[in-house]
C-alpha positions in Angstrom: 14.9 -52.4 -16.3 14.0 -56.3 -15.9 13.9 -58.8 -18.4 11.7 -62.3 -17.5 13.1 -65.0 -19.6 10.8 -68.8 -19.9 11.7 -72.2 -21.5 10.3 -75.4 -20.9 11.6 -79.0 -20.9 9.3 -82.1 -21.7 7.3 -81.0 -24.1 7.7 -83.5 -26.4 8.2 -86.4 -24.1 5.8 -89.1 -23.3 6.3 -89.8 -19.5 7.8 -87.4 -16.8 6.7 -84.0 -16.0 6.3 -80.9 -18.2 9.0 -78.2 -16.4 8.6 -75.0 -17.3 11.3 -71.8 -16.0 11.0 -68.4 -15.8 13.6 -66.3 -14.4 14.1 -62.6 -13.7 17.1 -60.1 -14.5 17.8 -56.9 -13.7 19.9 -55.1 -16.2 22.3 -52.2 -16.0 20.6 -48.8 -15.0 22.3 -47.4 -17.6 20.9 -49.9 -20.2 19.8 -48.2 -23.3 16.1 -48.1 -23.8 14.2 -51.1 -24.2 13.9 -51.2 -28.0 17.3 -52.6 -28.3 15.9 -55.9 -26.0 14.3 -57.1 -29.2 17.3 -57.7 -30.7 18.9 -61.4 -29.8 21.6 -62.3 -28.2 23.3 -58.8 -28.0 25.1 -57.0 -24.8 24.9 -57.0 -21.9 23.3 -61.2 -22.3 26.2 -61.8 -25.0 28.7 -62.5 -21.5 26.5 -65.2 -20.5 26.9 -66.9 -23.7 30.3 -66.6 -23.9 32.1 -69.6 -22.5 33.5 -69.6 -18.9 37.0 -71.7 -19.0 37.4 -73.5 -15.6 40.4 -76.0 -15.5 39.7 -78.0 -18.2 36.6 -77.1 -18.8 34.2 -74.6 -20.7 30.9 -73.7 -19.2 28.8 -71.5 -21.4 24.2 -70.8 -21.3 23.7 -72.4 -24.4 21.4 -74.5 -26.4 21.0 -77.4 -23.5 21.7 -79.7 -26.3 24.9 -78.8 -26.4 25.3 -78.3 -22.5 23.8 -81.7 -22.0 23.8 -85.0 -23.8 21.9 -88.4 -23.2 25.0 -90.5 -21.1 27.0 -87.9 -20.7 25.8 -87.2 -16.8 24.3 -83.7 -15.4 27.6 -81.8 -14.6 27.8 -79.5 -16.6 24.0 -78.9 -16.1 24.5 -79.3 -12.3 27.2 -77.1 -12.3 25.7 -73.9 -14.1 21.9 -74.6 -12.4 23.7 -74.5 -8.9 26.2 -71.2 -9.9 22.3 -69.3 -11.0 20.7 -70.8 -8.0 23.4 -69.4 -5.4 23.5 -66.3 -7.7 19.7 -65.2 -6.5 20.9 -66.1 -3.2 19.3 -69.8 -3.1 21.3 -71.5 -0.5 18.5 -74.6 0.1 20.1 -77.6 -0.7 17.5 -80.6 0.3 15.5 -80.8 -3.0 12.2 -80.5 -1.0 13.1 -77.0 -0.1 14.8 -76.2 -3.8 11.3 -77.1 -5.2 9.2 -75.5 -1.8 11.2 -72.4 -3.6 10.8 -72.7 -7.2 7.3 -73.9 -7.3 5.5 -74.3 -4.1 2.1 -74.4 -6.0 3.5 -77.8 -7.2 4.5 -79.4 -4.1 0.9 -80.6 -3.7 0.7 -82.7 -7.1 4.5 -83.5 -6.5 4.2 -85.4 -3.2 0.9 -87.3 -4.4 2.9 -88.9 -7.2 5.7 -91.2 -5.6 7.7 -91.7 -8.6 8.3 -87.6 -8.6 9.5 -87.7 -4.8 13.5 -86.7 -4.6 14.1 -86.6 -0.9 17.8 -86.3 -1.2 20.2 -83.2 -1.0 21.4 -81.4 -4.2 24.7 -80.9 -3.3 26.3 -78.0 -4.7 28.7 -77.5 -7.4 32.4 -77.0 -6.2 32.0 -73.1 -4.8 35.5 -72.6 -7.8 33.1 -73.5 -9.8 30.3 -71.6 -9.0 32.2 -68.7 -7.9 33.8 -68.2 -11.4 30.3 -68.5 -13.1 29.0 -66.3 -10.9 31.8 -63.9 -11.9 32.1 -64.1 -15.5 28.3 -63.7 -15.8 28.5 -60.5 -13.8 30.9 -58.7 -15.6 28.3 -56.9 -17.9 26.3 -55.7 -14.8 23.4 -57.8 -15.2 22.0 -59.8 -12.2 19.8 -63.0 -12.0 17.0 -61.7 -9.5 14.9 -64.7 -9.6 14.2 -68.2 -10.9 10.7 -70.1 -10.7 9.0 -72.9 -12.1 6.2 -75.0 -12.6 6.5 -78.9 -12.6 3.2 -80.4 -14.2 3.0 -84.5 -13.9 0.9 -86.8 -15.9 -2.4 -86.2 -14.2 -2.2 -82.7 -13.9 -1.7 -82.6 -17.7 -4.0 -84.9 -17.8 -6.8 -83.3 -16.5 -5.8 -80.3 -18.0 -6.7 -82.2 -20.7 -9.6 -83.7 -20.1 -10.9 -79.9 -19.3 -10.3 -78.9 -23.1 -6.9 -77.6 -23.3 -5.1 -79.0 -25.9 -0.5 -79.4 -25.2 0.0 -76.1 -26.7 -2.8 -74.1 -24.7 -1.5 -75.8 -21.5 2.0 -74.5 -22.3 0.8 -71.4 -22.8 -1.3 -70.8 -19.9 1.0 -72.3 -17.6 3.7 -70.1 -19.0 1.8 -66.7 -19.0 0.2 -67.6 -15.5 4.2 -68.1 -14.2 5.3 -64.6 -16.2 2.4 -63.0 -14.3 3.7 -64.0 -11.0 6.8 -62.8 -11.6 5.7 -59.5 -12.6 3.6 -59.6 -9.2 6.9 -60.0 -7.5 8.8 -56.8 -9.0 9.2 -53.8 -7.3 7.2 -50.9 -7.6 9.8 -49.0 -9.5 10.2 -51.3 -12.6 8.8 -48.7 -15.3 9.7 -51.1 -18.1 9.8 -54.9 -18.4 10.6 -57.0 -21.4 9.4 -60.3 -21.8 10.8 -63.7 -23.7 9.7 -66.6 -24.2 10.8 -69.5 -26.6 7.6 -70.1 -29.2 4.6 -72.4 -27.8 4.4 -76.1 -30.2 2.9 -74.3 -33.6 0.8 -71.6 -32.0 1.2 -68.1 -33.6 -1.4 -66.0 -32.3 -0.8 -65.1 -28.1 -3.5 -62.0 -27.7 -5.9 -64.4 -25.8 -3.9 -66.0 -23.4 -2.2 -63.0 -22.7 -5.4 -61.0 -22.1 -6.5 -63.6 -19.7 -3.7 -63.7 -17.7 -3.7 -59.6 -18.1 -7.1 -58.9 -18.2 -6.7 -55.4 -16.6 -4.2 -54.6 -19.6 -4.5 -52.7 -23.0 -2.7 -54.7 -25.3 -0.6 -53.7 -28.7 0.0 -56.8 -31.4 3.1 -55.6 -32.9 4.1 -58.7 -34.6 3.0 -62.2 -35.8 5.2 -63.6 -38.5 6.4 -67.2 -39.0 9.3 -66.3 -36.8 8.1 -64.3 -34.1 5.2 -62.9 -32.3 5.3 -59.3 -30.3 2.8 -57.6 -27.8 3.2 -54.6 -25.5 0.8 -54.5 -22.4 0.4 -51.3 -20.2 -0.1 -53.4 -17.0 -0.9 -51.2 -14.2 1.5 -48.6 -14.8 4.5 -51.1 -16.5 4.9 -51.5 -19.7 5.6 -54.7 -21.1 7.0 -55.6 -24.5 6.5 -59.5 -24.6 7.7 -62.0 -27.6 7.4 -65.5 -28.7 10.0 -66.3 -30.8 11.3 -69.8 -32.8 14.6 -70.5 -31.6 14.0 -68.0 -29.0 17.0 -70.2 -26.9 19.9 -68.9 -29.1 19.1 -65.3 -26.7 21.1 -66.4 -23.2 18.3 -65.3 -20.7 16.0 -67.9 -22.5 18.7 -70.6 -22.9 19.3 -70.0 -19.1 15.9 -71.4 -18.2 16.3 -74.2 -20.5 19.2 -75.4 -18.9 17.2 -75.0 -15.3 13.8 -76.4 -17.0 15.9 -79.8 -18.4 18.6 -80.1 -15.4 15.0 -80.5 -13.1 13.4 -82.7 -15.7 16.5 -84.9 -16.0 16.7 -85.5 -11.6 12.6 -86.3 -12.2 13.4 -88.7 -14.9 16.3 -90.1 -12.6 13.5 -90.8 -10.0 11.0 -92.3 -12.5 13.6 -94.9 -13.5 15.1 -95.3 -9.6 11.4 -95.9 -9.0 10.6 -98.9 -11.1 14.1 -100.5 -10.6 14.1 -100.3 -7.1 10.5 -102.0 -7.3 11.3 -104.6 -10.2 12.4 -108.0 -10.1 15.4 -109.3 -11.2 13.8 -110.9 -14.1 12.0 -107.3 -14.8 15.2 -105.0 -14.7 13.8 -102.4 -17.7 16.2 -100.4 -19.4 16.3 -96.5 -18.5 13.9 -94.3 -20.1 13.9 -90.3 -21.0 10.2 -90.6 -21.6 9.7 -89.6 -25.6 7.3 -91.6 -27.5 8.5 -94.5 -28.9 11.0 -95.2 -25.9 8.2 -94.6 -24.1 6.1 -97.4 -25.0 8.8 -99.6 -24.9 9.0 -99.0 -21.2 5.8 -99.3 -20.2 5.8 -102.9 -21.8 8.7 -103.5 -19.6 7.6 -102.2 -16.5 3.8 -103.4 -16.8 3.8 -105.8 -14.1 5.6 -103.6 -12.0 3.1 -100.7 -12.3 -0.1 -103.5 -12.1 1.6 -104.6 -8.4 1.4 -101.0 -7.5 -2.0 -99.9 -8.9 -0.2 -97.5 -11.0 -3.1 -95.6 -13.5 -2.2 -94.8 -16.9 -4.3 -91.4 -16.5 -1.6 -91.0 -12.8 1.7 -91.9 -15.4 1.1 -91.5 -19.1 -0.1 -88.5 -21.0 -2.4 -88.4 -23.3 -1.3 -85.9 -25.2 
């Protein structure tokens, strides 16, 4: 059985890229039937939530705002990113080929916008490190198969936009169109895959956007409550039990892809500021941003010659939603 697992970082934010995660895990063979995924947070995740001690420190898929604070750096983020990455056998270290792996459909929009370019290696966590992660996570028998992503700047959310998709639609789309690819990507003999996602801004009601990614599907609402919202989809010969639900994080396979989603946002952000120091007078020096709203504008006010010198949009940097 396979479970796919998506979260997204930047949803909120004004500036920086919208990352969105999805990975793929193969459970147990003798894993119960898939009924018992809908619970949260319950064996064989549970060992990924439990935490890792490593020398003096305690590595655990969490919440990423516990794993990572504002000032406190990315190590801890770094450290359990690199342990999934080397886990599905990613062994790429230059961040153009991390990213030519995780979202080559990307790279495109990625390399027209200059404040997004990370041409330097990711180097990887201490292999200690990494090794014991690995280990502890494996203990329960499950396996991280896969991890993708897609990384939307400004003025693809822009024109996403403009076309008449409003923040949570493009979440959703770009979500549901990444789930579909991973499906795509399964082998033949995957009878049964579960699906979860953290919930989409407000939105409820998933049917649509799940019949237009699935169009050749017959879908089953199961659920839509304030807390949760549950489909199944006979997709060409797989059934698939797929759920939205608020705080879907607290269940590890989610919380995984958060931590991947904001440890990607965070080196884009990284490059954003690196970007407008690097091009700023001494006079100019702006304070760092993380890109939500009111920060936001206060950084743009800083940076405004800057981005005037080099003919830098708003439609190309700022989102308008």
């Amino acid at each position: 059985m396979y479970l796919i697992a998506t979260d997204e970082a930047g949803y909120g934010p004004k500036l920086g890229p919208l990352v969105i995660v999805g990975t793929v895990w193969q459970l147990p063979a003798t894993r119960p039937g898939p009924e018992r995924m809908e619970q949260p947070i319950e064996d064989p995740f549970a060992t990924l939530a439990t935490p890792c001690q490593i020398g003096d420190r305690s590595l655990a898929v969490d919440d990423s705002k516990k794993v990572f604070r504002q000032g406190d750096g990315l190590e801890a983020l770094h450290a359990i990113v690199s342990a999934g990455l080397l886990w599905c056998g990613v062994t790429q270290r230059a961040f153009p080929d991390v990213m030519a792996y995780l979202c080559p459909a990307d790279l495109p929009a990625i390399s027209r916008t200059p404040w997004l370019v990370l041409k330097e290696s990711i180097p990887p966590a201490p292999s200690p490190v990494t090794g014991a992660l690995i280990d502890h996570w494996s203990q329960s028998g499950v396996r991280l198969v896969d991890i993708k992503a897609r990384v939307i700047p400004a003025r693809t959310f822009n024109e996403s936009c403009q076309s008449g998709l409003n923040k949570a639609d493009l979440l959703s789309d770009s979500t549901l169109g990444l789930v579909r690819n991973l499906v795509e990507t399964l082998p033949e003999a995957a009878p049964h895959v579960s699906v979860h996602c953290d919930r989409h801004g407000g939105r409820r009601y998933y049917a649509g956007p799940l019949l237009h990614h699935f169009p050749e599907s017959m879908l089953q609402v199961r659920d839509e409550t304030k807390l949760r919202s549950a489909y199944r989809l006979d997709h060409q010969g797989i059934q698939m039990d797929v759920q939205f639900s608020v705080k879907g994080d607290q269940f590890a396979p989610v919380a995984f892809s958060s931590l991947v989603a904001k440890y990607l946002r965070e080196l884009f952000m990284e490059s954003i500021n690196t970007f407008f120091a690097d091009r700023c007078r001494e006079s100019e020096l702006p304070k760092r941003t993380a890109g939500y709203p009111v920060d936001a504008d206060r950084f743009l006010l800083e940076v405004a010659s800057i981005r005037q010198r080099e003919q830098i949009a708003d439609f190309d940097f700022v989102r308008m939603r």
